[in-house]
N, C-alpha and C positions, 0 to 999 in steps of 0.2 A: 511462397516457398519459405518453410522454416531457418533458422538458422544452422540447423545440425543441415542443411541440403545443402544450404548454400557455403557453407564451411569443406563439405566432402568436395562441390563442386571448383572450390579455388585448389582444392589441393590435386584433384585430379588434372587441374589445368597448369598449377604448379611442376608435376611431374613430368606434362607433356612439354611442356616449355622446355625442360633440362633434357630429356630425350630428346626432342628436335633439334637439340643445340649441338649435341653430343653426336647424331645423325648424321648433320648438317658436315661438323667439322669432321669424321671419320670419311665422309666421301670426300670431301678436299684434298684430304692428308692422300685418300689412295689417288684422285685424281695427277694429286703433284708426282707421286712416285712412279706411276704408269707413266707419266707426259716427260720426266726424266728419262723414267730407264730406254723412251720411244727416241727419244734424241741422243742419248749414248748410244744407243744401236744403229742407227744412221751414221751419226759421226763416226763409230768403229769399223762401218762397214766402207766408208769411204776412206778411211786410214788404212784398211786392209787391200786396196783397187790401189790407189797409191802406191803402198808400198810394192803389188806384184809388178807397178808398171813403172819400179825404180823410182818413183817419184818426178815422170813426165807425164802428164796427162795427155799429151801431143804423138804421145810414141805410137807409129803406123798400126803397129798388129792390136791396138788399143781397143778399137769399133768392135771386132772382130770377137775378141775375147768377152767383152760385156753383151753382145747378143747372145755366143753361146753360154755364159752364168747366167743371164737373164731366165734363160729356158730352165737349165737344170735346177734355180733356185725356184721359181713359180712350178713345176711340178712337186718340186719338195715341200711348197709353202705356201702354194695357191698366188693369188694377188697381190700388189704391192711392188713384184722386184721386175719391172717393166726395165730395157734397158734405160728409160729415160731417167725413169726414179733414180735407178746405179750411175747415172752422169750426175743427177742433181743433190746425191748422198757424197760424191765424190768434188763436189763444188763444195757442199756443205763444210767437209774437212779442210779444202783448200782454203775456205772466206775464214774457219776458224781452227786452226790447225791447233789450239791452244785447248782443252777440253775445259780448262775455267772461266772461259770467256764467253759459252755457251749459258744463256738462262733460263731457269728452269720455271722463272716466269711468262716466259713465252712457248706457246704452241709450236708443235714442225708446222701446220699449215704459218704463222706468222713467221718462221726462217724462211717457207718459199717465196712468202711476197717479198722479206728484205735482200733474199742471192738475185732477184732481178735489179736490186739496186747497184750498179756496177763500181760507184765511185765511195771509196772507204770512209770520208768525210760524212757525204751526206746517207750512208747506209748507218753511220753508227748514231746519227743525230736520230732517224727513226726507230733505230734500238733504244734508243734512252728515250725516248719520248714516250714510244710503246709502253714501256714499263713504268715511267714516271705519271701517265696519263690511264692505265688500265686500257688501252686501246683494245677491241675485238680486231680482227682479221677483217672484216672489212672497212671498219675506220681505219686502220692503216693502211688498205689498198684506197681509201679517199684521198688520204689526207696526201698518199704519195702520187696521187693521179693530179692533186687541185696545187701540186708546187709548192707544198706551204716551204719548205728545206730554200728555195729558190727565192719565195716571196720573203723570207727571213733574212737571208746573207745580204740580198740588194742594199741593205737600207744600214749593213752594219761595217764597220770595219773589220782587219784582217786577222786581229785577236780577237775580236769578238765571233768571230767565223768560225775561230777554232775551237773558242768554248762552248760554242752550238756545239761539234760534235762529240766533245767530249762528255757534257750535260745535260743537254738538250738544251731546251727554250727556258731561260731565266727569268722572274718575273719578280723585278724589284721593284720600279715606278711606271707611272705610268705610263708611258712612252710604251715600255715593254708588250703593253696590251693591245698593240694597235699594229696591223697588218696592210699591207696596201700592193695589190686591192686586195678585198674579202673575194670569195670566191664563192656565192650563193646559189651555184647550178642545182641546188636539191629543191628549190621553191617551183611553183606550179605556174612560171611566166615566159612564156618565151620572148628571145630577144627581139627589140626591131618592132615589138606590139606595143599599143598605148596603155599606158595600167597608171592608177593612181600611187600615192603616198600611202592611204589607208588598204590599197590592193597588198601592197608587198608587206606592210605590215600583218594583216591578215596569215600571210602566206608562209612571215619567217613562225608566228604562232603556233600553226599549222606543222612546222616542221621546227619546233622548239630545240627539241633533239640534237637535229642535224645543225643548228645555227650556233649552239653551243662547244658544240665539238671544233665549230669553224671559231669561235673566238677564243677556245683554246681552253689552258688546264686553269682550274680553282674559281670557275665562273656558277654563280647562282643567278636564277633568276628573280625578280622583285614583285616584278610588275607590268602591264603595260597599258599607257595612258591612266597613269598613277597621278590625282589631282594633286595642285600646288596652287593654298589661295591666301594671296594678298591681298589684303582689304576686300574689297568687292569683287574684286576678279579673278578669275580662273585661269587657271594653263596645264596643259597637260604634255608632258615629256612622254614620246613613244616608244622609248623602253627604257628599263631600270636595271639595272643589276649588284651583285657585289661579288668584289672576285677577292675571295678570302686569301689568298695567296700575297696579292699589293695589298690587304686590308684597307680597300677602299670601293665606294657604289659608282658604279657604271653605269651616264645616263647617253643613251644613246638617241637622235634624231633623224629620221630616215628622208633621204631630200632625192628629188627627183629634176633632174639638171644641175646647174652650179649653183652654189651654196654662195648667198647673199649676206652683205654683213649685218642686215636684221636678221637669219639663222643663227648667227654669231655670237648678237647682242645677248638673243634669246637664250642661248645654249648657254652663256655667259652667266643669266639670271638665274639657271636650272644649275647652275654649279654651287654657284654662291648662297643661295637659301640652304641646298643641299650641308654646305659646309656650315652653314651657322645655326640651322634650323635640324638635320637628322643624325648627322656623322658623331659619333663620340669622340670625348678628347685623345682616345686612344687611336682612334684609326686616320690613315691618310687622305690626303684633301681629291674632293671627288672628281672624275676624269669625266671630260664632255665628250663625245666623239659624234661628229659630225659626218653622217656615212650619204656618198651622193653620186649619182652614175659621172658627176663632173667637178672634181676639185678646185677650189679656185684659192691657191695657196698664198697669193699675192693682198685680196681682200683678208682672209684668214690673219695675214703676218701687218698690213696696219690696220689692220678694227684693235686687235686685242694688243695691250700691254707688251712690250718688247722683254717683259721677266716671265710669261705666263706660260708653263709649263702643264699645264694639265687639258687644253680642248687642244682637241686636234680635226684636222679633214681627210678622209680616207674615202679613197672609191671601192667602189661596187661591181664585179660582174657577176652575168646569169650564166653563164660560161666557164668552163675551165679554160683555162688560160695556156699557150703555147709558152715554152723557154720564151722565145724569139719575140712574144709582146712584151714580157715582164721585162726583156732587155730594153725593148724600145721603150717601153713605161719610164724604168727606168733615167735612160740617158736625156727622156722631153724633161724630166725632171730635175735635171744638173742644169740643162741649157737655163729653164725657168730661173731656177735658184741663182748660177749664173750673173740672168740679166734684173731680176731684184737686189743685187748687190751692187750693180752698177748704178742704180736708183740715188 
């Protein structure tokens, strides 16, 4: 190809680049303004039900009245104005009576999944997070199916509960990165069966996606079974990360039963190279996390350094998890702490 060909052809690839971009953003723009004007018209319609019904939603002839507008709107306008939709338009006003509080970063299907969220704390923690995380509609029906709002507050105090709902999930140090438990029900193992280390490894790989979404916002992936060699010997840490958000690499070890203080040791040595050997002087010192179907916090708290702030032990299910375990999780967890203090 001559030069005059290959000169027409960057410029024809030039134009298309600018046209594609120009494309791209002009459906956004009208997507946002449709996805707008679709949630002002719901919320006006449920501000309009309100006000005919004085602003009771409870008031007797209430049913009555929405079956028969149900009918003569759906003749006027085909699908869409089902009585149930006219309760759930008329919810929508009630949860935000406020029309600036509605965002137009979120879909009406993601308003339907947050009006099943009943309690205001934890419905506004999955608004901010939604938006703060670019969540679809069905990562937010996960992520409010696998308790993350529930597995979050357990572990924090009564200000820090309420800055969850104000902000969502905050990710300053390390700490902040670590959930307990994970909630790994997307991987291909059932509970109660024998599976190896390198099984479930395989499995989170498999479902990189989903296992990202569960460790949450500003998480990249690195690596897995990224070599690290010392003089003659090898070691390989079973997964790597860095979460641009703490600006620090995430090395994660995947343990099957309780976590022994040679896991420890080792997770220990996979920090410390990490920090002296990858990390630049500008980012923070690397976080171990130690993930096992069985914590053993007591090994964990004298193996390591009584100042050591960055490995931690976190379990595992293949399950989503009841309120009513995370509770009991939970309080075996005070009892432990507890009776290591009396030590």
């Amino acid at each position: 190809m001559d030069n005059h060909l290959i000169k027409e052809e960057n410029e024809i690839n030039n134009i298309f680049d600018n046209i594609k971009e120009l494309v791209i953003s002009s459906r956004n723009k009208v997507y946002s303004a449709v996805n707008t004007e679709m949630l002002h018209l719901y919320w006006n319609i449920g501000r309009v039900i309100m006000k005919i019904q004085h602003g009771d939603e409870r008031a007797s002839y209430g049913d009555n009245i929405l079956e028969k507008l149900s009918l003569k709107l759906t003749n006027e306008f085909g699908k869409g104005f089902s009585s149930r939709n006219l309760r759930t338009m008329r919810k929508f006003y009630l949860v935000y009576p406020i029309w600036k509080t509605v965002s137009s970063k979120l879909s009406w299907s993601h308003y339907l999944e947050l009006l099943k969220v009943d309690e205001q704390n934890k419905r506004s923690f999955y608004e901010k997070e939604c938006i703060n995380s670019n969540w679809s509609v069905r990562e937010l029906e996960r992520q409010i199916s696998s308790l993350l709002y529930e597995r979050l507050i357990f572990s924090k105090n009564k200000s820090k509960v309420l800055e969850l709902s104000k902000t969502g999930q905050v990710i300053k140090k390390g700490k902040d990165l670590v959930k307990d438990p994970f909630v790994l029900e997307f991987l291909d193992i059932k509970e109660n069966t024998e599976y190896l280390e390198t099984d479930l490894e395989k499995n989170i790989l498999k479902h990189l996606r989903e296992f990202l979404l569960e460790l949450g916002r500003g998480f990249m992936f690195v690596g897995s079974q990224v070599r690290i060699t010392l003089e003659e010997d090898h070691f390989y840490p079973d997964l790597v990360f860095y979460n641009r958000l703490a600006k620090c690499f995430v090395i994660i070890d995947l343990k099957i039963g309780k976590v022994t203080h040679q896991d420890i040791g080792q997770m220990q040595m996979y920090v410390n190279y990490y920090d002296r050997e990858i990390k630049n002087t500008d980012e923070n010192p690397t976080v171990g996390i130690l993930l096992s179907t069985v914590k053993n916090k007591t090994v964990v708290k004298y193996t390591l350094p009584k100042d050591s702030k960055n490995i931690f032990s976190a379990s595992y299910k293949l399950h989503l998890p009841t309120e009513q375990e995370l509770i009991e999780a939970v309080e075996e967890e005070k009892k432990n702490f507890e009776l290591n203090e009396q030590i």
